[in-house]
PDB file of N, CA, C and O in Angstrom:
ATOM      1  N   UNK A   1       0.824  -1.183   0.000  1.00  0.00           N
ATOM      2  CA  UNK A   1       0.000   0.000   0.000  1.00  0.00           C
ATOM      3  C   UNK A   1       0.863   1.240   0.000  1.00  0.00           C
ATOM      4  O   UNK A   1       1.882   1.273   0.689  1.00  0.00           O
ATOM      5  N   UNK A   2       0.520   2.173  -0.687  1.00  0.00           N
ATOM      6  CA  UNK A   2       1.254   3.379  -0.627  1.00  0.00           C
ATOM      7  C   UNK A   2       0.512   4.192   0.627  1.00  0.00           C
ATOM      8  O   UNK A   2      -0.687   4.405   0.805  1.00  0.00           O
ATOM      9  N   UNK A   3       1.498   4.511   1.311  1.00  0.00           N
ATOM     10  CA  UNK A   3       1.139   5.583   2.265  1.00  0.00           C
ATOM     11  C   UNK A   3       0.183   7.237   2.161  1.00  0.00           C
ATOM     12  O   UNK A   3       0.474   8.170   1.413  1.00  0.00           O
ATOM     13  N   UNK A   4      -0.968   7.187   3.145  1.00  0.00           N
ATOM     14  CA  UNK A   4      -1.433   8.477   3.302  1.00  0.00           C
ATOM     15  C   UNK A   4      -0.306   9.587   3.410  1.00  0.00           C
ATOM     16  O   UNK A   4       0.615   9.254   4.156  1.00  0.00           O
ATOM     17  N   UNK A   5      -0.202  10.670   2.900  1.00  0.00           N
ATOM     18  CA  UNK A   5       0.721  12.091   2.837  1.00  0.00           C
ATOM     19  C   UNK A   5      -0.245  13.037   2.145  1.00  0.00           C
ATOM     20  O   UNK A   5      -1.240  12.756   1.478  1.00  0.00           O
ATOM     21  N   UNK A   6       0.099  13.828   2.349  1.00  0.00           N
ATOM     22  CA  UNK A   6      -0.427  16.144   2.079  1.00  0.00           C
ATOM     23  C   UNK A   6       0.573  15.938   0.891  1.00  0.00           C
ATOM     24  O   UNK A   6       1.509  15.177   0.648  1.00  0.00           O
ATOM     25  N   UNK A   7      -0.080  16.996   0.254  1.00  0.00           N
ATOM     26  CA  UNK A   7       0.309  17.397  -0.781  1.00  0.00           C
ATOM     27  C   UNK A   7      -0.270  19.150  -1.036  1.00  0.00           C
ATOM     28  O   UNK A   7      -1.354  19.645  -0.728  1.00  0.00           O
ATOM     29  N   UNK A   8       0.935  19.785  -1.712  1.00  0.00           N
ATOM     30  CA  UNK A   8      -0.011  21.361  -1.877  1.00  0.00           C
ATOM     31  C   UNK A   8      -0.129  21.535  -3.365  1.00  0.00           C
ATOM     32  O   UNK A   8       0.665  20.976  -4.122  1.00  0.00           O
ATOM     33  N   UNK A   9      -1.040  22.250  -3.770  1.00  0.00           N
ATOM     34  CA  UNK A   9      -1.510  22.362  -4.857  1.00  0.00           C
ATOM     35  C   UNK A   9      -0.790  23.275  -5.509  1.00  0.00           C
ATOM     36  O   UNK A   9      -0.136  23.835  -4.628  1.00  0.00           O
ATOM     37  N   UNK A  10      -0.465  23.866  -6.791  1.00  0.00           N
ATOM     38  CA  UNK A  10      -0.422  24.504  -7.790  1.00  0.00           C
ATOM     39  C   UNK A  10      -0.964  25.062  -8.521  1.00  0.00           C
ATOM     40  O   UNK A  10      -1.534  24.388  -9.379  1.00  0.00           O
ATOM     41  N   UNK A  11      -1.080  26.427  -8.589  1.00  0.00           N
ATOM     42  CA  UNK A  11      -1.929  27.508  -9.321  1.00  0.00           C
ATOM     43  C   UNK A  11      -2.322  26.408 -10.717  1.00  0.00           C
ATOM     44  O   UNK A  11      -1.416  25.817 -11.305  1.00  0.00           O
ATOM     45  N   UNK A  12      -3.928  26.239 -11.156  1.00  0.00           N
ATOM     46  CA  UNK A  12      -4.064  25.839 -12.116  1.00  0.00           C
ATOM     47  C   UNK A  12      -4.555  24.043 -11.750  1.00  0.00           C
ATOM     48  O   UNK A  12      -5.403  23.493 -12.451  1.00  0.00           O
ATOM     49  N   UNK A  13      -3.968  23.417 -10.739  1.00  0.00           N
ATOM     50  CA  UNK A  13      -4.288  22.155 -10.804  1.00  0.00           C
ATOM     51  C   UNK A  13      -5.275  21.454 -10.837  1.00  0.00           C
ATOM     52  O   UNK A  13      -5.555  21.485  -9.638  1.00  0.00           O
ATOM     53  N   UNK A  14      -6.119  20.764 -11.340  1.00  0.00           N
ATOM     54  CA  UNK A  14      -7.351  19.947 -10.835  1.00  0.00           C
ATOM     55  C   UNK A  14      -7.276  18.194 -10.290  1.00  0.00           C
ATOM     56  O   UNK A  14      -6.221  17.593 -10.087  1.00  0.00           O
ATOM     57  N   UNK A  15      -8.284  17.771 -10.173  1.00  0.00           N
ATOM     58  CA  UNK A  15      -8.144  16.625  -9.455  1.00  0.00           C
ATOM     59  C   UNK A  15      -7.920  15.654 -10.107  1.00  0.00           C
ATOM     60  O   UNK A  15      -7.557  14.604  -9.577  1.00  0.00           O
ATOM     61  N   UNK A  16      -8.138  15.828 -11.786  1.00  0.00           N
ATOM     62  CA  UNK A  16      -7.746  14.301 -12.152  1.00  0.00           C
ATOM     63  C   UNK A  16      -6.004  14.707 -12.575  1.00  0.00           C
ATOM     64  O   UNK A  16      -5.257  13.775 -12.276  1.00  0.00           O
ATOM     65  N   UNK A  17      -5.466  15.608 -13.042  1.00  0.00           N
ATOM     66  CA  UNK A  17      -3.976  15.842 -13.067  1.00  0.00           C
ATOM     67  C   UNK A  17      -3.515  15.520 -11.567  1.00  0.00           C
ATOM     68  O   UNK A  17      -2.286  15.444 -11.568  1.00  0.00           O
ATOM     69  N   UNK A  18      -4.015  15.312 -10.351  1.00  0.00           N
ATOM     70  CA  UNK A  18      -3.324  15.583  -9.007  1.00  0.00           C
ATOM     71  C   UNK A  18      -3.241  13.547  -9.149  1.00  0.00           C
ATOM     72  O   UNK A  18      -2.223  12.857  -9.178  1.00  0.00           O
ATOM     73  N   UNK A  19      -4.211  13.244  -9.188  1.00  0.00           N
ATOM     74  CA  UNK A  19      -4.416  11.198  -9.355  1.00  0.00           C
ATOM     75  C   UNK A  19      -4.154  11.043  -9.900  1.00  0.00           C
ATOM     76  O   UNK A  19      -4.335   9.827  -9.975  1.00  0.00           O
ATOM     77  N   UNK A  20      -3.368  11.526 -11.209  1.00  0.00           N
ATOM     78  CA  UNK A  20      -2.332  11.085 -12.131  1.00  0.00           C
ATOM     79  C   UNK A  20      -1.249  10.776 -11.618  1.00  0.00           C
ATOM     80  O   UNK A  20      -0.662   9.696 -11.678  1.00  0.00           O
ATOM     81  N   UNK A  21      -0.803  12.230 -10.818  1.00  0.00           N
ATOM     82  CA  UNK A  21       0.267  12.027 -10.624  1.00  0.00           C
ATOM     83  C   UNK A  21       1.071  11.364  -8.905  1.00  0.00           C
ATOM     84  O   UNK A  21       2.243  11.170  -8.581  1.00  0.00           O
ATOM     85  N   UNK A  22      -0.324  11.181  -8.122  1.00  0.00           N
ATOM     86  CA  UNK A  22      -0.447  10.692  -7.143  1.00  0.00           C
ATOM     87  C   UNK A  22      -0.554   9.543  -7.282  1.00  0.00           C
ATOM     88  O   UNK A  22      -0.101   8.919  -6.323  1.00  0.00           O
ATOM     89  N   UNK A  23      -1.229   8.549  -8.581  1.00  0.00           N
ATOM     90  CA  UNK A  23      -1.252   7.142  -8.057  1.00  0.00           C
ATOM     91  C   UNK A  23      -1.134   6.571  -9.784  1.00  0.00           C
ATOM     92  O   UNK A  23      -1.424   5.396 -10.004  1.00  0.00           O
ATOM     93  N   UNK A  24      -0.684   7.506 -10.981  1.00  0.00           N
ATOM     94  CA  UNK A  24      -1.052   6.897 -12.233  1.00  0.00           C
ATOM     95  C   UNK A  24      -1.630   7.192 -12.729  1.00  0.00           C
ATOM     96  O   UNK A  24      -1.314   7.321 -13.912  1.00  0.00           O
ATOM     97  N   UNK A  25      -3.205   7.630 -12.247  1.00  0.00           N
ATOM     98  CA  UNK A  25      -4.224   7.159 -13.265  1.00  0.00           C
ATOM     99  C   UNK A  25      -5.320   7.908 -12.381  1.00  0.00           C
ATOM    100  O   UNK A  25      -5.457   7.768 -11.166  1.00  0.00           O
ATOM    101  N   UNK A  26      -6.154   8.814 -13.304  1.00  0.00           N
ATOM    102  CA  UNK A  26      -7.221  10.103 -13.378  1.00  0.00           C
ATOM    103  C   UNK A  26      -8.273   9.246 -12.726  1.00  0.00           C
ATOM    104  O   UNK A  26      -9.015   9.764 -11.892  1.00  0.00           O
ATOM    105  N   UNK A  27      -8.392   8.015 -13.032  1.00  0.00           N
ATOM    106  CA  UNK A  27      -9.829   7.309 -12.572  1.00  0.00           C
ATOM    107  C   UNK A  27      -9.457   6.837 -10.845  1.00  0.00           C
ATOM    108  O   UNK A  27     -10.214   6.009 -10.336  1.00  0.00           O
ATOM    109  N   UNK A  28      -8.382   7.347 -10.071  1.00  0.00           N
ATOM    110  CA  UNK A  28      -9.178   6.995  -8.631  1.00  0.00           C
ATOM    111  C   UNK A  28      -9.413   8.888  -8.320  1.00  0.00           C
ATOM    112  O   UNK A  28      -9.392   9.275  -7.152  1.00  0.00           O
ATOM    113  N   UNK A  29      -9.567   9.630  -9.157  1.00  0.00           N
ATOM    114  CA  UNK A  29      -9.837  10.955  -8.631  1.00  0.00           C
ATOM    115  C   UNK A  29     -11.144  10.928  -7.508  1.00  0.00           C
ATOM    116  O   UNK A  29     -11.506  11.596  -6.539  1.00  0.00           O
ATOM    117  N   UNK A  30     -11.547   9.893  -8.160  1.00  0.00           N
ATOM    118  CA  UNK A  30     -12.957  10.188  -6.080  1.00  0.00           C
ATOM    119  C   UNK A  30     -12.301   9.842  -4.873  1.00  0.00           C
ATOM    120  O   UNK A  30     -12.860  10.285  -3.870  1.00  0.00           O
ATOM    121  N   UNK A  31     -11.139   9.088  -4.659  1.00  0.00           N
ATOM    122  CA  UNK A  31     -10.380   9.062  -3.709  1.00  0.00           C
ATOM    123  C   UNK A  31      -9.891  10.506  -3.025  1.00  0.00           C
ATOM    124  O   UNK A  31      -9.951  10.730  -1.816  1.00  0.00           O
ATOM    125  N   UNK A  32      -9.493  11.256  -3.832  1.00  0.00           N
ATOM    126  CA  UNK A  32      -9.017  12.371  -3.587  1.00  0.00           C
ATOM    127  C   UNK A  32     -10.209  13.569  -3.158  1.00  0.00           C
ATOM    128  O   UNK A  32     -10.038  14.526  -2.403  1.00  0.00           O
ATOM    129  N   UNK A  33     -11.512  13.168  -3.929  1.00  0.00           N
ATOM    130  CA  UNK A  33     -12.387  14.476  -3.770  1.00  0.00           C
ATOM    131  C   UNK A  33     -12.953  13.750  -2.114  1.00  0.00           C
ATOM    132  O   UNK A  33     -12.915  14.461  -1.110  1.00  0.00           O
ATOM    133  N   UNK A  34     -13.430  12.350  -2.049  1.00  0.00           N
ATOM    134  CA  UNK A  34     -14.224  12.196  -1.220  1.00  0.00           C
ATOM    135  C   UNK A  34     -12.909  12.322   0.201  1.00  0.00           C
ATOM    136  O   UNK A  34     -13.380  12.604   1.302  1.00  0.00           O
ATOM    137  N   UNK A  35     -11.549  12.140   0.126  1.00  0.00           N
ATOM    138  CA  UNK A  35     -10.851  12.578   1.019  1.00  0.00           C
ATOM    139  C   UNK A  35     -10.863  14.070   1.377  1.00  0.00           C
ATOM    140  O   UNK A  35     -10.379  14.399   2.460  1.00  0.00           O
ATOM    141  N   UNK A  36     -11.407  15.053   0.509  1.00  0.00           N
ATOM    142  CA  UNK A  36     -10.922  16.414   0.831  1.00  0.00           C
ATOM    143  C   UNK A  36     -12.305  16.760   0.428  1.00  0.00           C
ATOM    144  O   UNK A  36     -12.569  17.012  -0.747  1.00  0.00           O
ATOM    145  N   UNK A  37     -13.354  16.781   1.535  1.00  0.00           N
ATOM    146  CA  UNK A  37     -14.703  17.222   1.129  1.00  0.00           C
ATOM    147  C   UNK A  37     -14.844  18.462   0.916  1.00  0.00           C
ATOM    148  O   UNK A  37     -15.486  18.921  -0.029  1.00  0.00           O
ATOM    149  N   UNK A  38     -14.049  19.358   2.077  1.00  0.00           N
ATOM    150  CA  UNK A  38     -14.214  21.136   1.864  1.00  0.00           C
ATOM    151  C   UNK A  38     -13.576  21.245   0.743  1.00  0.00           C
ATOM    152  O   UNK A  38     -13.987  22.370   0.458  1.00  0.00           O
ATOM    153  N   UNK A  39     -12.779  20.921  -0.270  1.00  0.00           N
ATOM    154  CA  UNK A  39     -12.501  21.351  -1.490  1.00  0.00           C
ATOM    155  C   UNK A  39     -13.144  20.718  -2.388  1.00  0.00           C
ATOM    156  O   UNK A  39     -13.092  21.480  -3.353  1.00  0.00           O
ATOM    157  N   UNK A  40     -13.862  19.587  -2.768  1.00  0.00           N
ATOM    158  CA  UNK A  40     -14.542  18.988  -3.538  1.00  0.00           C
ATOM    159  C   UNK A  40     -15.245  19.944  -4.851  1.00  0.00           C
ATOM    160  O   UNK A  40     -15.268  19.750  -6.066  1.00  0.00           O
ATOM    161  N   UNK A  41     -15.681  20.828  -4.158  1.00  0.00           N
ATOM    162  CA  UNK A  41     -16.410  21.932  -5.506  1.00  0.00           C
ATOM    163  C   UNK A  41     -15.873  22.471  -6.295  1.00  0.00           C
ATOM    164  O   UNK A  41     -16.412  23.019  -7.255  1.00  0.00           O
ATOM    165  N   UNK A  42     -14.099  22.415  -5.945  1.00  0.00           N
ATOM    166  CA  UNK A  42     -12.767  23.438  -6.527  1.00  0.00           C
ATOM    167  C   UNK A  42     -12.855  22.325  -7.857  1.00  0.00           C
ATOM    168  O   UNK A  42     -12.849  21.104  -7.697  1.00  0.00           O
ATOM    169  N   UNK A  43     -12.948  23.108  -9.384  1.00  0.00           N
ATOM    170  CA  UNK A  43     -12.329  22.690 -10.266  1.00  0.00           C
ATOM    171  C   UNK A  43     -11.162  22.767 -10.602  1.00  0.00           C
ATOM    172  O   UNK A  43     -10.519  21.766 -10.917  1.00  0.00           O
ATOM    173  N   UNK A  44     -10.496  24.388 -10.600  1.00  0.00           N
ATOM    174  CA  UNK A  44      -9.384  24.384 -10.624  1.00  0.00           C
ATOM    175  C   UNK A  44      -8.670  24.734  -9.467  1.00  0.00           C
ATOM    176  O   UNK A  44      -9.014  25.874  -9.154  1.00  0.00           O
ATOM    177  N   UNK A  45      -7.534  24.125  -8.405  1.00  0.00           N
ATOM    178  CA  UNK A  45      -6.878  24.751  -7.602  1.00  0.00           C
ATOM    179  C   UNK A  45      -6.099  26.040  -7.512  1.00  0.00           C
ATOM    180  O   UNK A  45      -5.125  26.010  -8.265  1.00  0.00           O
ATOM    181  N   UNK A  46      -6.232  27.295  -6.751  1.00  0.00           N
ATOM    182  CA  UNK A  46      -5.492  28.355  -6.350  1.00  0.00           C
ATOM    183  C   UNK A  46      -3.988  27.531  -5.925  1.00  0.00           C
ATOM    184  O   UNK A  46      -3.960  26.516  -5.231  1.00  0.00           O
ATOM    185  N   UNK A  47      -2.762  28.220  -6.513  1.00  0.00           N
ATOM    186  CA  UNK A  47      -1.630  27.496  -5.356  1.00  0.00           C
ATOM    187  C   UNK A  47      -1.701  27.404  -3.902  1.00  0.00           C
ATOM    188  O   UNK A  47      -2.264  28.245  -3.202  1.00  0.00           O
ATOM    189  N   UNK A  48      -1.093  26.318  -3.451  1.00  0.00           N
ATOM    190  CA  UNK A  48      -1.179  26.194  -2.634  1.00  0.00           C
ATOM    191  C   UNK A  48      -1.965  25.759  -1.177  1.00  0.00           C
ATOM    192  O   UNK A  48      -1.733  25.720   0.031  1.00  0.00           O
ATOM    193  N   UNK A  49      -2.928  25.495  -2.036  1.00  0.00           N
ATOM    194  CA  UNK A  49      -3.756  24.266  -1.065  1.00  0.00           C
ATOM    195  C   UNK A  49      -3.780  22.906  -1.260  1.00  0.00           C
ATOM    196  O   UNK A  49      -3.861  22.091  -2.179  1.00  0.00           O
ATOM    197  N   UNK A  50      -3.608  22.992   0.803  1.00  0.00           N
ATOM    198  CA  UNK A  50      -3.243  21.547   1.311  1.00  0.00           C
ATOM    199  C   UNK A  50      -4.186  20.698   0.870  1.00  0.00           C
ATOM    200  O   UNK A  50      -5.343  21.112   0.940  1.00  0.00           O
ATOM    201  N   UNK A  51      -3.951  19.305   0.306  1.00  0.00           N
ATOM    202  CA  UNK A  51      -4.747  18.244  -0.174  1.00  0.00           C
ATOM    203  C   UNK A  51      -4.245  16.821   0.745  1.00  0.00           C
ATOM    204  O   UNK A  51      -3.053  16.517   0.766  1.00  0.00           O
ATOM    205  N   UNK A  52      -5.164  16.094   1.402  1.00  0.00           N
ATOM    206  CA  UNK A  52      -4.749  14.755   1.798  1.00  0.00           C
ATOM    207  C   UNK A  52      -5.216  13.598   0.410  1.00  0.00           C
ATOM    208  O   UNK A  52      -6.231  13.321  -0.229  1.00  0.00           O
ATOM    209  N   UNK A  53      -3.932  13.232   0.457  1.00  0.00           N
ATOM    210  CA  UNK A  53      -3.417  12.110  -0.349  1.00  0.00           C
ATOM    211  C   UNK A  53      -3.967  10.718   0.246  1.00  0.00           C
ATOM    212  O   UNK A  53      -3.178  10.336   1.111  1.00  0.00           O
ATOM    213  N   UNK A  54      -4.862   9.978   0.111  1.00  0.00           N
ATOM    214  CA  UNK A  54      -5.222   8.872   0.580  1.00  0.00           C
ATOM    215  C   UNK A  54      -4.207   7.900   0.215  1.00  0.00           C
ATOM    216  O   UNK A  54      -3.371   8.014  -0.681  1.00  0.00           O
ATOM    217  N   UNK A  55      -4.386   6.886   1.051  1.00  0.00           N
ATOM    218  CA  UNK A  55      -3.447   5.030   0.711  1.00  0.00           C
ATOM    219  C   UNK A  55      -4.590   4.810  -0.554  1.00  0.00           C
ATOM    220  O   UNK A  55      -5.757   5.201  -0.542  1.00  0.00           O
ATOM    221  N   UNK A  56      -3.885   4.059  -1.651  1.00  0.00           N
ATOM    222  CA  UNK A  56      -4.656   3.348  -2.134  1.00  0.00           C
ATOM    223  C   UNK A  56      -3.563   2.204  -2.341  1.00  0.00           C
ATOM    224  O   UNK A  56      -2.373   2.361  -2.614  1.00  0.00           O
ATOM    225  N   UNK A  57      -4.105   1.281  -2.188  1.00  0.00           N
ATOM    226  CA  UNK A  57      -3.462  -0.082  -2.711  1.00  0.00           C
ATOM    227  C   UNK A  57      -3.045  -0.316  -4.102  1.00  0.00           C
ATOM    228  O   UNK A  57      -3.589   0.037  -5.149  1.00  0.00           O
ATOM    229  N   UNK A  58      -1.786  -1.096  -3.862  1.00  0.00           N
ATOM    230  CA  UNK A  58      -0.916  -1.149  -5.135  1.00  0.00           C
ATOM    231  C   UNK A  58      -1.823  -1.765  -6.128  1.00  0.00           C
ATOM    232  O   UNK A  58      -1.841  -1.335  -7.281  1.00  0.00           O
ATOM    233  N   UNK A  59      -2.751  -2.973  -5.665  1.00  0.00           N
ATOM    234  CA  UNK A  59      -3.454  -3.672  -6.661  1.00  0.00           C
ATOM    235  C   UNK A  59      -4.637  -2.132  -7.498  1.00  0.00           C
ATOM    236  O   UNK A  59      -4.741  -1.637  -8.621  1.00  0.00           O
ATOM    237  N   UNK A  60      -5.211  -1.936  -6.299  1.00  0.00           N
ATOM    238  CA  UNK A  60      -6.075  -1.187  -6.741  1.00  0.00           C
ATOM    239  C   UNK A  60      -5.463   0.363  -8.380  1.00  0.00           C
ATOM    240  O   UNK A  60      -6.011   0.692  -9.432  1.00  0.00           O
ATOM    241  N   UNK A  61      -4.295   0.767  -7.761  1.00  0.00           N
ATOM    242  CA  UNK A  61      -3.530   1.555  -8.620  1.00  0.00           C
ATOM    243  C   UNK A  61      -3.303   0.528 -10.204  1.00  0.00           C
ATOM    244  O   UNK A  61      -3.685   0.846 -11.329  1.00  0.00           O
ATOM    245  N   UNK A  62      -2.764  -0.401  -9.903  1.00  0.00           N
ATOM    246  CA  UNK A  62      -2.560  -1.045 -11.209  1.00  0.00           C
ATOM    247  C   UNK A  62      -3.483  -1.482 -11.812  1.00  0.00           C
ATOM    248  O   UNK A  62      -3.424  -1.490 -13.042  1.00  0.00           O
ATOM    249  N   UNK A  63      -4.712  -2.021 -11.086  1.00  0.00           N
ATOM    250  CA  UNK A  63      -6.019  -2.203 -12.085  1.00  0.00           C
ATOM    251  C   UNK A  63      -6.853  -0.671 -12.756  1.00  0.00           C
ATOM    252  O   UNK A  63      -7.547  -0.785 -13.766  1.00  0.00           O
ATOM    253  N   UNK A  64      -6.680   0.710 -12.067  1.00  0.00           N
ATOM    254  CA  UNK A  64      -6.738   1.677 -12.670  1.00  0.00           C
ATOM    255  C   UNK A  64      -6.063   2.258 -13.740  1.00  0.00           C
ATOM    256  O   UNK A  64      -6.628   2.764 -14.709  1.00  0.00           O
ATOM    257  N   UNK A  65      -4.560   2.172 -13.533  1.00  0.00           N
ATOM    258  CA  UNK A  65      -3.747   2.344 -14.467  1.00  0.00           C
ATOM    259  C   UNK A  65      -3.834   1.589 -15.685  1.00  0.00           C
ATOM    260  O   UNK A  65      -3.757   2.417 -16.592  1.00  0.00           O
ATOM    261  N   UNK A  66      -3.929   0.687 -16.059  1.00  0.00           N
ATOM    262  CA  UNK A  66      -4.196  -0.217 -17.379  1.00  0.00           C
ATOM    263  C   UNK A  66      -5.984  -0.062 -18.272  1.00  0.00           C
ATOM    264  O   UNK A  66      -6.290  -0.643 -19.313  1.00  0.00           O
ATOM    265  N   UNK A  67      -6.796   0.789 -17.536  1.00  0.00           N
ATOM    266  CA  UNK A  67      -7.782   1.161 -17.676  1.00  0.00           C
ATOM    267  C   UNK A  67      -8.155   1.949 -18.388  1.00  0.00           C
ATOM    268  O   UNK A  67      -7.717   2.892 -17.730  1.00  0.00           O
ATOM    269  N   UNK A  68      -8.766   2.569 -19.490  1.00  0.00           N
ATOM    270  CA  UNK A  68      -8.920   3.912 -20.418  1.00  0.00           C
ATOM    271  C   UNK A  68      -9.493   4.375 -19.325  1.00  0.00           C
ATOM    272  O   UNK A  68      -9.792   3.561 -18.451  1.00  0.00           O
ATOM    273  N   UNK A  69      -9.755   5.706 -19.143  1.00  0.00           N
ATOM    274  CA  UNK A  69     -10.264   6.517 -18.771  1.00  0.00           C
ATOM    275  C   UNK A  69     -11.863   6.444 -20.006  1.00  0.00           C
ATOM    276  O   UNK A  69     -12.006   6.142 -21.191  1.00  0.00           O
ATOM    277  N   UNK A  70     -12.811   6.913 -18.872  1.00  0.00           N
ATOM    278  CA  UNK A  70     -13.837   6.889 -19.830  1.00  0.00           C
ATOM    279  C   UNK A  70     -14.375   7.649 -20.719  1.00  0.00           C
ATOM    280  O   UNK A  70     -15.487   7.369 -21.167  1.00  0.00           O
ATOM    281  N   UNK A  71     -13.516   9.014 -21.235  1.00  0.00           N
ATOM    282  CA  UNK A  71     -13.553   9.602 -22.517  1.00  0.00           C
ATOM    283  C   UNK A  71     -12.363   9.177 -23.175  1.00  0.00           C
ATOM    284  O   UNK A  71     -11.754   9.934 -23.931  1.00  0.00           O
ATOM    285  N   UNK A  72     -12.033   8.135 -22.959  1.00  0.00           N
ATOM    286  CA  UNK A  72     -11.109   7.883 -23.486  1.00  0.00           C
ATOM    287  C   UNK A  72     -11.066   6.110 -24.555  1.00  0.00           C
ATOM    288  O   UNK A  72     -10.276   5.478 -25.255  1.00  0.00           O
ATOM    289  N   UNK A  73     -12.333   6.017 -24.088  1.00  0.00           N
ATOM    290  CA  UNK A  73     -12.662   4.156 -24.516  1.00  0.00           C
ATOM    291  C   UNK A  73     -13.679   4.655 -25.602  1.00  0.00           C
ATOM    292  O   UNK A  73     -14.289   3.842 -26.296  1.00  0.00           O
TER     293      UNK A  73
END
């Protein structure tokens, strides 16, 4: 399992670029929104806000990662 950690945001960021680069792959982005409910409505991030990074499991990451995204199938 990869470990829970914070992360701060970047002028411009949204949530499926942040689960890209947090676990691979745009499709566990509800991990991230349903972890950070007071920001959930933010499409794009202001710099610098704190985000909790959930565990997701290695299996779980690699069955996302090999996955199209669904504008993408």
């Amino acid at each position: 399992m990869r470990n829970s950690h914070s992360i701060r945001t970047i002028q411009g960021h949204a949530w499926d670029q942040i689960a890209r680069e947090a676990w691979g792959s745009e499709l566990l982005m509800d991990r991230l929104t349903a972890g950070n409910a007071d920001e959930a409505d933010v499409l794009l991030f202001s710099g610098n806000t704190a985000l909790d990074v959930p565990e997701v499991s290695a299996a779980d990451a690699r069955r996302a990662s090999v996955q199209p995204a669904p504008w993408e199938r």
